[in-house]
C-alpha positions, 0 to 999 in steps of 0.5 A: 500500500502506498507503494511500499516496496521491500517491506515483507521482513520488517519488524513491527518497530519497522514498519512502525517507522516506515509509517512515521515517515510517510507522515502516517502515524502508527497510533492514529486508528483513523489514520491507519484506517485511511491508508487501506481505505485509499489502498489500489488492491489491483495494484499492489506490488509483487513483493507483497507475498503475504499481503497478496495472499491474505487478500486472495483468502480474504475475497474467498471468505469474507464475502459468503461471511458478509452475505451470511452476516446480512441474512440473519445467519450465524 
């Protein structure tokens, strides 16, 4: 997201300050939630394995979840 690249290895303390630099604060709820929001999921750069991966896995579930969630169903 952002075009990050490079980022798969970082440290939690890393991608903290890769965030911090790009005027993002880690701790800003509101903020964080405004990166995805604006993300381009079409666009996400090859490196991004696991984000890739958790995107495919998320399309697969969160949508029969969501249809489920709207019709009442547990």
């Amino acid at each position: 997201m952002r075009g990050a690249h490079g980022t798969e290895q970082l440290s939690k303390a890393g991608a903290q300050t890769r965030l911090s630099e790009a005027g993002v604060d880690p701790k800003d709820t509101r903020a964080m939630v405004a990166v995805v929001e604006e993300a381009r999921w079409d666009a996400l750069p090859p490196d991004a394995l696991t984000l890739r991966a958790w995107t495919a896995r998320a399309d697969e579930v969160l949508p029969p979840k969501v249809r489920a969630a709207r019709a009442g169903e547990p």
